[in-house]
LOZAFI-753943 format. One record per atom (N, C-alpha, C): residue number from 1; chain; atom name; x, y, z. Coordinates in nm, 4 decimals. Layout:
<atoms>
@nr->NUM kette->A atom->CA xx->X yy->Y zz->Z
...
</atoms>
This chain:
<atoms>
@nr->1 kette->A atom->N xx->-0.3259 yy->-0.3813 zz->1.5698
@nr->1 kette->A atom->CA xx->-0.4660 yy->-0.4148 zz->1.5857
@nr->1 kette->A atom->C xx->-0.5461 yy->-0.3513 zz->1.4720
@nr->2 kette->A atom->N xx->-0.6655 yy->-0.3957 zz->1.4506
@nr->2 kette->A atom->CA xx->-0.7048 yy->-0.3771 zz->1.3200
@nr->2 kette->A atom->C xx->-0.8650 yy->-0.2893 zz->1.3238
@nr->3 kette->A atom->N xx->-0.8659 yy->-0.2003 zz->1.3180
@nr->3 kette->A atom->CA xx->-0.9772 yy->-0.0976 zz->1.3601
@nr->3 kette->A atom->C xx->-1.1090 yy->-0.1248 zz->1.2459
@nr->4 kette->A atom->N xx->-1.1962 yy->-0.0631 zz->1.3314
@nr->4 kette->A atom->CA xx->-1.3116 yy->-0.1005 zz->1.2030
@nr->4 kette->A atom->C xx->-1.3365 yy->-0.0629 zz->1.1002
@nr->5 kette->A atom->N xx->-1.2665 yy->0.0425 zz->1.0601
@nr->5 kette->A atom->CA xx->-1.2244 yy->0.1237 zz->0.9640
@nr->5 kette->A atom->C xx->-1.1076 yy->0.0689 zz->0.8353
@nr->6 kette->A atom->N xx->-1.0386 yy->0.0144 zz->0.8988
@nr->6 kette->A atom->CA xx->-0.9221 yy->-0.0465 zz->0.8031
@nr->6 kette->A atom->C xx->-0.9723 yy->-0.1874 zz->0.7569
@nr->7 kette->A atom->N xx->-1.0936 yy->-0.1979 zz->0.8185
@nr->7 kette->A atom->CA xx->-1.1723 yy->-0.3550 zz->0.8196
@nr->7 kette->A atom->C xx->-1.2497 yy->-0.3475 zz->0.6575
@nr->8 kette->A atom->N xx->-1.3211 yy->-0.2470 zz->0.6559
@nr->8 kette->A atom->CA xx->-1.3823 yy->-0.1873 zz->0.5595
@nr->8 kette->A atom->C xx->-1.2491 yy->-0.1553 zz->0.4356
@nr->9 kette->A atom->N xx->-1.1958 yy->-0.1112 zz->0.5081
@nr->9 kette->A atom->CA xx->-1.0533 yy->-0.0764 zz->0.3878
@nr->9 kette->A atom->C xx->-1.0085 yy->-0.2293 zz->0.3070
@nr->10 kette->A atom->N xx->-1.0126 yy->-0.3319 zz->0.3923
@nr->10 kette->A atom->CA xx->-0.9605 yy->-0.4101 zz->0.3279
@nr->10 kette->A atom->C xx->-1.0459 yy->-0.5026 zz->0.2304
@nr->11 kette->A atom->N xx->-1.1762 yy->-0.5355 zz->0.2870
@nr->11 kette->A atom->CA xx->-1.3195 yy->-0.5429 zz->0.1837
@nr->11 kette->A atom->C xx->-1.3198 yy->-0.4859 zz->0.0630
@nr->12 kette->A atom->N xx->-1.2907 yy->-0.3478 zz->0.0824
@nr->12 kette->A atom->CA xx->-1.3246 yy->-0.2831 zz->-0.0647
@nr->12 kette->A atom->C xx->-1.2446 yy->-0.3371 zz->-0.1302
@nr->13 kette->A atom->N xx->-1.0648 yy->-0.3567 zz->-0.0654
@nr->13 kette->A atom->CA xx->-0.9550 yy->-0.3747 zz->-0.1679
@nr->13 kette->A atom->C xx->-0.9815 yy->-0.4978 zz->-0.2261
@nr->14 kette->A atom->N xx->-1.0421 yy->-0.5991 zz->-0.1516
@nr->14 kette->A atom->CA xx->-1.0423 yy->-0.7737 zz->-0.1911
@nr->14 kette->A atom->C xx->-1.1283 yy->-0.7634 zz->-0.2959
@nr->15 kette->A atom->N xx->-1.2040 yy->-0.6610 zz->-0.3309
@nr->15 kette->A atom->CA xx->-1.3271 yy->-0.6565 zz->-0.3772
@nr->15 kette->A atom->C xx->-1.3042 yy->-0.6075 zz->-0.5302
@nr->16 kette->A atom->N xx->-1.2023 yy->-0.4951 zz->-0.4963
@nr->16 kette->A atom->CA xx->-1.1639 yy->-0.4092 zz->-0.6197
@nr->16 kette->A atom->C xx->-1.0609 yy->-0.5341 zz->-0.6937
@nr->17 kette->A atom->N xx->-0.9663 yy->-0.6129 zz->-0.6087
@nr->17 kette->A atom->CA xx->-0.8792 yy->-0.7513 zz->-0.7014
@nr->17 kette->A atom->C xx->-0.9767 yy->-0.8261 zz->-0.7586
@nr->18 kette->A atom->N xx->-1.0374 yy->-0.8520 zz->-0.6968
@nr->18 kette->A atom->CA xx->-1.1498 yy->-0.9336 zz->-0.7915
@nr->18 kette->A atom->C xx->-1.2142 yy->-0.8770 zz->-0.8749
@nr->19 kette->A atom->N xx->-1.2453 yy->-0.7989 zz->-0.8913
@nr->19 kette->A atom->CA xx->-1.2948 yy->-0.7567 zz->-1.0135
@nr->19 kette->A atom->C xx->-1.2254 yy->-0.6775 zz->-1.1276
@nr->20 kette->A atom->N xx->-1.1174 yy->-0.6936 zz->-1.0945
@nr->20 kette->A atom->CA xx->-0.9824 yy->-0.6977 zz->-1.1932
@nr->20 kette->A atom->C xx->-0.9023 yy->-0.5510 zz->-1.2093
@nr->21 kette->A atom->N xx->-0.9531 yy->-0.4555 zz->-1.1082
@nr->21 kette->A atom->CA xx->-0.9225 yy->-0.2961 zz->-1.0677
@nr->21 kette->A atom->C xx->-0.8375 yy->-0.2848 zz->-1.0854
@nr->22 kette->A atom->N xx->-0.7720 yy->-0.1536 zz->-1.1061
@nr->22 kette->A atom->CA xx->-0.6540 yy->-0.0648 zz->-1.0856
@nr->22 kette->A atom->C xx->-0.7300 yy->0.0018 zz->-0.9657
@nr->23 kette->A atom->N xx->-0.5796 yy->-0.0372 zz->-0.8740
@nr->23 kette->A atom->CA xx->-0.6145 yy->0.0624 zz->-0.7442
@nr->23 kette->A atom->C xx->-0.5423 yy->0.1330 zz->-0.6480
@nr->24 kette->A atom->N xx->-0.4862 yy->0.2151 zz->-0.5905
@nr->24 kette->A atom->CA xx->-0.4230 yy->0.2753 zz->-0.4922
@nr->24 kette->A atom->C xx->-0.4539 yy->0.3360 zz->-0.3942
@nr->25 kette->A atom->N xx->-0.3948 yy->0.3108 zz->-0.2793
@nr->25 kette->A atom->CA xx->-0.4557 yy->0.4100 zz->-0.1597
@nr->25 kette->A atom->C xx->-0.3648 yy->0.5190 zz->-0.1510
@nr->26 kette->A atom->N xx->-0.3766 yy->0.6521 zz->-0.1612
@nr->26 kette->A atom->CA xx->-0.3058 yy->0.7925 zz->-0.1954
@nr->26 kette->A atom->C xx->-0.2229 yy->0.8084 zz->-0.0447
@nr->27 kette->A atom->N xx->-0.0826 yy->0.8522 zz->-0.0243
@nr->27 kette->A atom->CA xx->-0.0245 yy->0.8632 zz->0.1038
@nr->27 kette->A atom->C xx->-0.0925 yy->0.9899 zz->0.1208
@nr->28 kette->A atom->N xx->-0.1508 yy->0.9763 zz->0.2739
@nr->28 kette->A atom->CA xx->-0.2091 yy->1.1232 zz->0.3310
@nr->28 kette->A atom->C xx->-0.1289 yy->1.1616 zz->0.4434
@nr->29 kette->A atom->N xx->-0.0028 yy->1.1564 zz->0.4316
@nr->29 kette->A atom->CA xx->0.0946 yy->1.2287 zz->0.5506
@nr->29 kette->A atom->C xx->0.0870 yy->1.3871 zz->0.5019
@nr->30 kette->A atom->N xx->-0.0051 yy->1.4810 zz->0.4328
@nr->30 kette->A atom->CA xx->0.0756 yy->1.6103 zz->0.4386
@nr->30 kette->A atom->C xx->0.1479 yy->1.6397 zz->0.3433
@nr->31 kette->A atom->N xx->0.1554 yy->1.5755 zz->0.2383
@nr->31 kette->A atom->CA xx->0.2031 yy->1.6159 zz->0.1084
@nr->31 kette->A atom->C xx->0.1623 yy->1.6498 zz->0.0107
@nr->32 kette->A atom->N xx->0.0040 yy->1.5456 zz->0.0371
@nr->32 kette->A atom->CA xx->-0.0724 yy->1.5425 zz->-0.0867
@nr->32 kette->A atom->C xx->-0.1557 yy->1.6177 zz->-0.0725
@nr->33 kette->A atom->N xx->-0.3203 yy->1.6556 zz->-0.1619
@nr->33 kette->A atom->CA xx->-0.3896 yy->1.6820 zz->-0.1271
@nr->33 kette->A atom->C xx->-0.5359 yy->1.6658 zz->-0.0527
@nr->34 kette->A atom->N xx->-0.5582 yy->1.6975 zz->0.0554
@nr->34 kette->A atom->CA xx->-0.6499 yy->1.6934 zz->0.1319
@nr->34 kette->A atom->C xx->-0.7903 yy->1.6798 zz->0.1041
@nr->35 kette->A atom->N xx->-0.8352 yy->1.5469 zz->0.1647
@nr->35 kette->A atom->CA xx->-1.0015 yy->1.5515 zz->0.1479
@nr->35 kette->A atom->C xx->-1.0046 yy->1.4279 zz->0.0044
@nr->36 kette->A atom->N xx->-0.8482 yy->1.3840 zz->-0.0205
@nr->36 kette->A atom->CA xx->-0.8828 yy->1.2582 zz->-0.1452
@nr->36 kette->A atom->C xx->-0.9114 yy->1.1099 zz->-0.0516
@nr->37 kette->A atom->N xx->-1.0207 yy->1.0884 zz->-0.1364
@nr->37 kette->A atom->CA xx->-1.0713 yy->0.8911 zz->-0.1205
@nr->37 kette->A atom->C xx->-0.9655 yy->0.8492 zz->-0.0466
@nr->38 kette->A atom->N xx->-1.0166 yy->0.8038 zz->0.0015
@nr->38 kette->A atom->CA xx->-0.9130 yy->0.6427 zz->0.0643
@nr->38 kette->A atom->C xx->-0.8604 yy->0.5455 zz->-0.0552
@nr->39 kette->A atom->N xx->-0.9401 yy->0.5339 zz->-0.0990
@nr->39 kette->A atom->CA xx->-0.8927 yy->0.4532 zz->-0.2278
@nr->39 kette->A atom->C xx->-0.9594 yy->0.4747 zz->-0.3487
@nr->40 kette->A atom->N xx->-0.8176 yy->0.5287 zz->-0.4527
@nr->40 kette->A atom->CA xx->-0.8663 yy->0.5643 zz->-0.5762
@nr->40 kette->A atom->C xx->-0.8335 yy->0.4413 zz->-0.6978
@nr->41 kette->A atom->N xx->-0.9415 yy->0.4144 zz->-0.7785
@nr->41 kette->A atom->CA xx->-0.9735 yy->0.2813 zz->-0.8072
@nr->41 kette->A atom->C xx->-0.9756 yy->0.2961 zz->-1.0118
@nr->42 kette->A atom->N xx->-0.9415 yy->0.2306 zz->-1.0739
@nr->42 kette->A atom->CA xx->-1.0129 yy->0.2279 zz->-1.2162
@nr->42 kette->A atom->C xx->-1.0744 yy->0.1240 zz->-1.2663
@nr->43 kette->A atom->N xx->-1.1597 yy->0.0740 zz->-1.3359
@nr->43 kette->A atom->CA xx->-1.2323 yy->-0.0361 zz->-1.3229
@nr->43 kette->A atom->C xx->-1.2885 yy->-0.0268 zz->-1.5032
@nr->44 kette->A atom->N xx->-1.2621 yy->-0.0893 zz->-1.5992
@nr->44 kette->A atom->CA xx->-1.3235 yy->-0.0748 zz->-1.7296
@nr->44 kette->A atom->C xx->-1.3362 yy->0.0173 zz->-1.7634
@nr->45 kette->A atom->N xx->-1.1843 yy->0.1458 zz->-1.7156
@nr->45 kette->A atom->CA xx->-1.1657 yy->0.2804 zz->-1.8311
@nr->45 kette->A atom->C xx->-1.2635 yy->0.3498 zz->-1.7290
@nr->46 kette->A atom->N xx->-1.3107 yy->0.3646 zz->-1.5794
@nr->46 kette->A atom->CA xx->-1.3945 yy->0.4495 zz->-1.5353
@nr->46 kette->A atom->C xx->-1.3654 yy->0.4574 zz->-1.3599
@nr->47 kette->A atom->N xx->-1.2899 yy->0.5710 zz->-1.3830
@nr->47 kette->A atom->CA xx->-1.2675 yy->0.6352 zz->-1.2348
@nr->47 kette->A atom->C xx->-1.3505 yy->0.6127 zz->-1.1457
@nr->48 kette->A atom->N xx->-1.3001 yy->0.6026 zz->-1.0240
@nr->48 kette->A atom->CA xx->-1.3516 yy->0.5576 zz->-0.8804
@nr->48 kette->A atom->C xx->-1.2993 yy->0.6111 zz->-0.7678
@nr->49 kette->A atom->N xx->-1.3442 yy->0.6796 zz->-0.7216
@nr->49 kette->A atom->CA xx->-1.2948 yy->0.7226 zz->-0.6055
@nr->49 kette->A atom->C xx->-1.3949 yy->0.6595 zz->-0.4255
@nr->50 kette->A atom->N xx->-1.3362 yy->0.5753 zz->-0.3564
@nr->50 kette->A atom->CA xx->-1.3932 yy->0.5345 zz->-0.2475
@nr->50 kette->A atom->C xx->-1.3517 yy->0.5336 zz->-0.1692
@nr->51 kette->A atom->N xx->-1.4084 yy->0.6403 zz->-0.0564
@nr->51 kette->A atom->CA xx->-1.4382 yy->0.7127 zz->0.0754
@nr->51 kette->A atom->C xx->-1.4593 yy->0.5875 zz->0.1549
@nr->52 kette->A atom->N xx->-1.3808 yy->0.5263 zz->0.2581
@nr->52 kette->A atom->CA xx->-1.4001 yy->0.4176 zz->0.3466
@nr->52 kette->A atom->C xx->-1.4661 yy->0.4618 zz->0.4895
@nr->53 kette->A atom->N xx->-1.5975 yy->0.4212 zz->0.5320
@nr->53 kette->A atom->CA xx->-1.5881 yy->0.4527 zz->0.7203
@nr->53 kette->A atom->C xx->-1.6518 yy->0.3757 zz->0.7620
@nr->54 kette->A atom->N xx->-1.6565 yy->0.3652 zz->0.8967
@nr->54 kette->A atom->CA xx->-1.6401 yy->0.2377 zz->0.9948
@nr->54 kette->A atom->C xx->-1.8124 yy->0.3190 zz->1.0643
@nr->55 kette->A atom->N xx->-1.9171 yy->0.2168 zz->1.0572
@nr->55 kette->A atom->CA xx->-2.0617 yy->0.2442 zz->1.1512
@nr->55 kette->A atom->C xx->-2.1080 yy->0.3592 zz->1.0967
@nr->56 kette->A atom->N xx->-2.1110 yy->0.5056 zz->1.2290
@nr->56 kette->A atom->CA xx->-2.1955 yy->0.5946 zz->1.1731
@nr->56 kette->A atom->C xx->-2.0995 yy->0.7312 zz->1.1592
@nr->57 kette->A atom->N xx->-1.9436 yy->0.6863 zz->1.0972
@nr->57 kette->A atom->CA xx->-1.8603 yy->0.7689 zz->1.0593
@nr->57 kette->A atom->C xx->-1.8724 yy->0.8887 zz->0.9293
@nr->58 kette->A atom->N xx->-1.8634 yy->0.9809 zz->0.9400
@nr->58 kette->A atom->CA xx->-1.9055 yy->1.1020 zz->0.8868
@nr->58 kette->A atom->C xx->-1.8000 yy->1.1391 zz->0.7756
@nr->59 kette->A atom->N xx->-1.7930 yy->1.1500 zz->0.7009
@nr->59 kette->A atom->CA xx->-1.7392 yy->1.2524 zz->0.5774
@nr->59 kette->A atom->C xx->-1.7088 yy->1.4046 zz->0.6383
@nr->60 kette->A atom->N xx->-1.5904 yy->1.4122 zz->0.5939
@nr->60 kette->A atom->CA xx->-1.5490 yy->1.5562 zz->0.6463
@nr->60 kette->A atom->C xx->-1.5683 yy->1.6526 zz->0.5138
@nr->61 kette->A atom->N xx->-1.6079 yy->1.8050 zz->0.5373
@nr->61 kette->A atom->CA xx->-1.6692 yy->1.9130 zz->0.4208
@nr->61 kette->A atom->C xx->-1.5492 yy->1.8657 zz->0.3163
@nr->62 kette->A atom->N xx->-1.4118 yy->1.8334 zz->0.3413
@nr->62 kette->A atom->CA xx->-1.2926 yy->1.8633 zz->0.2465
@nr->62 kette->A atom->C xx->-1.3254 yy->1.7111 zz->0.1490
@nr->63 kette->A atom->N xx->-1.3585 yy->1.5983 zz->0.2362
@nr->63 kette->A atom->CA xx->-1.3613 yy->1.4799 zz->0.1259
@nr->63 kette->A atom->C xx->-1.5204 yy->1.5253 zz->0.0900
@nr->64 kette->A atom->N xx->-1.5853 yy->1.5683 zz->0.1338
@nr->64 kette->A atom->CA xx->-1.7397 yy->1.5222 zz->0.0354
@nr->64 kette->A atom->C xx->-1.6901 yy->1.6896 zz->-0.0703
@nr->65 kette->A atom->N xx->-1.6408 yy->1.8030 zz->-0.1067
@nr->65 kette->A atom->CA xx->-1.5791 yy->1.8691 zz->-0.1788
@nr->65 kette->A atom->C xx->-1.5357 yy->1.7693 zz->-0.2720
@nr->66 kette->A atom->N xx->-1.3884 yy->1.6547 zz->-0.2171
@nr->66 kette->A atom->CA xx->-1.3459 yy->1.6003 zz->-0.3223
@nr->66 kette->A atom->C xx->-1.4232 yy->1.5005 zz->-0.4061
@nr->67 kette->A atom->N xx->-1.4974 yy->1.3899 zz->-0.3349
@nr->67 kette->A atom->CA xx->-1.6175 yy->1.3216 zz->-0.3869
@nr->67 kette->A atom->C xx->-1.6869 yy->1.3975 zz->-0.4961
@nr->68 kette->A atom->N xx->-1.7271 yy->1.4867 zz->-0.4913
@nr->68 kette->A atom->CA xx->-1.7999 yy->1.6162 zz->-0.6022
@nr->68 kette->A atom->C xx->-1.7598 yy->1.6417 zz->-0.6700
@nr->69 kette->A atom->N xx->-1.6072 yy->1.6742 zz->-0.6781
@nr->69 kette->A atom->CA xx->-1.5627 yy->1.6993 zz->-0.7959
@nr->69 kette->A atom->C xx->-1.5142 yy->1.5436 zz->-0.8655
@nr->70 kette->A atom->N xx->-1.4752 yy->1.4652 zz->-0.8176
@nr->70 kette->A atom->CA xx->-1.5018 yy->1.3067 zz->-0.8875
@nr->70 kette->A atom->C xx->-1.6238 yy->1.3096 zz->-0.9797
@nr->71 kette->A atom->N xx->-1.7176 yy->1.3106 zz->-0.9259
@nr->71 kette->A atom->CA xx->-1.8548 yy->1.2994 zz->-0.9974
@nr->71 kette->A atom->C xx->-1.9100 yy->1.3859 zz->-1.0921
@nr->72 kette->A atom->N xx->-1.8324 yy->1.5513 zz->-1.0563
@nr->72 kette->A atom->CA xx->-1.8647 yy->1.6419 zz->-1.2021
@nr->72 kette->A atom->C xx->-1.7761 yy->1.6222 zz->-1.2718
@nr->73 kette->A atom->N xx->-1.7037 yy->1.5231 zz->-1.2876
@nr->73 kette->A atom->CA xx->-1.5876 yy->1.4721 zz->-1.4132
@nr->73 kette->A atom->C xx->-1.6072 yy->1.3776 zz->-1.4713
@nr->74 kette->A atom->N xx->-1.7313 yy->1.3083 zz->-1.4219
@nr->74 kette->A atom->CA xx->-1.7991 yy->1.1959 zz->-1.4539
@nr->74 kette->A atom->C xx->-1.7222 yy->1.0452 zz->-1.3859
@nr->75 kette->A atom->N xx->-1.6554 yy->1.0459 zz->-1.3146
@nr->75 kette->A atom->CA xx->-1.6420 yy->0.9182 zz->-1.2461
@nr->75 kette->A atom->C xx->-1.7455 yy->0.8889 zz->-1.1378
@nr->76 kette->A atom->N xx->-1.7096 yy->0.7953 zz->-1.0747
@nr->76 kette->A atom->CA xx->-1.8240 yy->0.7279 zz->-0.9292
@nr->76 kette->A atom->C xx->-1.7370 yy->0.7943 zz->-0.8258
@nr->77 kette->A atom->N xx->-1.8005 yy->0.8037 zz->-0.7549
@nr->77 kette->A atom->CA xx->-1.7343 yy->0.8803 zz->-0.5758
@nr->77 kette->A atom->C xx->-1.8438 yy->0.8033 zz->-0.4937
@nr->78 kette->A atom->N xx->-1.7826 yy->0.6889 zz->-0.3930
@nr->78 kette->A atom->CA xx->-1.8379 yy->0.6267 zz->-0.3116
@nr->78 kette->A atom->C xx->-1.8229 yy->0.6295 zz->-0.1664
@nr->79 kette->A atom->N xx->-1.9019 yy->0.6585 zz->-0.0545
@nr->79 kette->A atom->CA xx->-1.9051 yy->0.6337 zz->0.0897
@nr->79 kette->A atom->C xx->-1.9464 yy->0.4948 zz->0.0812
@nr->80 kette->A atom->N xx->-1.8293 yy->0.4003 zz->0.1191
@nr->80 kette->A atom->CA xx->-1.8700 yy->0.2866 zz->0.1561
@nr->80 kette->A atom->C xx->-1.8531 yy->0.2476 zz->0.2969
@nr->81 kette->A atom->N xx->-1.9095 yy->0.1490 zz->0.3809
@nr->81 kette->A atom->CA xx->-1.9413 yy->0.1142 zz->0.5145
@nr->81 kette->A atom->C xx->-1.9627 yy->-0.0205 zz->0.4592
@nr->82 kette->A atom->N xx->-1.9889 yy->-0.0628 zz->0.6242
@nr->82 kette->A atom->CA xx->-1.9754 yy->-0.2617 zz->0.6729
@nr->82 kette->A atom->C xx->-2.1194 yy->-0.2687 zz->0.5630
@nr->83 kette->A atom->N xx->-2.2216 yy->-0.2231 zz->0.6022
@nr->83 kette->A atom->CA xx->-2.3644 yy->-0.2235 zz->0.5339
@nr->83 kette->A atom->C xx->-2.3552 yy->-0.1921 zz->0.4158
@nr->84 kette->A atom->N xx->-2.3373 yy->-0.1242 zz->0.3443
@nr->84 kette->A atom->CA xx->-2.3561 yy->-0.0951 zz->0.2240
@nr->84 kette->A atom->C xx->-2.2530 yy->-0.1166 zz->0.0925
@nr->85 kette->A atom->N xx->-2.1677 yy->-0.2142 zz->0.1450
@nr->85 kette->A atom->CA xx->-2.0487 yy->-0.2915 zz->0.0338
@nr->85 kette->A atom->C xx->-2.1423 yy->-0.3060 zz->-0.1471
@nr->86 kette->A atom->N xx->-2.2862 yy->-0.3491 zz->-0.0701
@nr->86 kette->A atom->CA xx->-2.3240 yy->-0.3857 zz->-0.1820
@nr->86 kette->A atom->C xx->-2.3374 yy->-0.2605 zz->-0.3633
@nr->87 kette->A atom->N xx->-2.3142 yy->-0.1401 zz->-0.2716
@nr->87 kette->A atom->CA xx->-2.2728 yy->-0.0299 zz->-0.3477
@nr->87 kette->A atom->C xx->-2.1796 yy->-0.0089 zz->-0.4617
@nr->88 kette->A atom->N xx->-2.0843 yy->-0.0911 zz->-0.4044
@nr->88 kette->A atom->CA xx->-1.9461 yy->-0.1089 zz->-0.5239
@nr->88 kette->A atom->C xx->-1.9827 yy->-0.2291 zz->-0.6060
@nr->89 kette->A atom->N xx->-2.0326 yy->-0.3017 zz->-0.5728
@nr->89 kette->A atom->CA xx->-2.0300 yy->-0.4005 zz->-0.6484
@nr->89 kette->A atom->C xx->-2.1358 yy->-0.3638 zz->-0.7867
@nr->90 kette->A atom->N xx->-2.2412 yy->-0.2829 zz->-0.7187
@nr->90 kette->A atom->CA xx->-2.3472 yy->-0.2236 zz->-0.8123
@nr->90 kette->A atom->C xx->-2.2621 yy->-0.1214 zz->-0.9273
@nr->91 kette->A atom->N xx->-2.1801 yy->-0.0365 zz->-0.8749
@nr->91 kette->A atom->CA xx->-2.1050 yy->0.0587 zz->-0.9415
@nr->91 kette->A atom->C xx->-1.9805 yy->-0.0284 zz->-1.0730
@nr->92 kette->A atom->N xx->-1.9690 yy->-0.1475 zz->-1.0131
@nr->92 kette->A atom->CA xx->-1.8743 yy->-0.2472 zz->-1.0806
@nr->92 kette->A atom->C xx->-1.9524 yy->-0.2875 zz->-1.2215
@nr->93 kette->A atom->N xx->-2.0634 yy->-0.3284 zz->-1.1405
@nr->93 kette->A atom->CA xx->-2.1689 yy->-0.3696 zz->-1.2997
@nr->93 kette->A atom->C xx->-2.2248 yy->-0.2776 zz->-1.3971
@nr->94 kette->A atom->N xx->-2.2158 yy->-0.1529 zz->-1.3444
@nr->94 kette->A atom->CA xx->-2.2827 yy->-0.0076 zz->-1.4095
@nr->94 kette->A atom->C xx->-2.1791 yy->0.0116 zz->-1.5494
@nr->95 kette->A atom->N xx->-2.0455 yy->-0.0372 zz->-1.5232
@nr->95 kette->A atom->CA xx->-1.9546 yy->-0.0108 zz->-1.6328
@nr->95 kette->A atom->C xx->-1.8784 yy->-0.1340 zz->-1.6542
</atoms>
């Protein structure tokens, strides 16, 4: 069954093929490190990191940490939701 969360997951991904991305979703079983994007993205030579959640789902201290350091390296770090898709697409045209 397909949660509202993975709903959003799959938007961004249709979103990131179309616009011709490099993209991966990082395995988070416990190996890797904690608090990375849901999906880490490259788009015209410029890092992306996007944080997926479902309504009025919250960012935990460890991903908005990792989001931050995305952004003092100069890439995009995105919270995207059902509402605000229109975010990536803005971030798509920025570069």
């Amino acid at each position: 069954m397909s949660t509202p969360e993975s709903k959003v997951k799959a938007a961004v991904k249709k979103m990131l093929e179309v616009s011709g991305a490099y993209f991966f979703m990082p395995y988070q079983a416990g190996m890797g490190r904690g608090g990375v994007p849901d999906i880490v993205a490259c788009h015209k030579g410029h890092m992306m990191g996007v944080e997926c959640k479902a309504g009025k789902g919250k960012t935990t201290a460890l991903q908005d940490r990792e989001l931050e350091k995305i952004r003092a390296a100069g890439g995009t770090a995105l919270v995207i939701r059902e509402d605000n898709m229109h975010e990536l697409q803005e971030a798509f045209d920025a570069h």
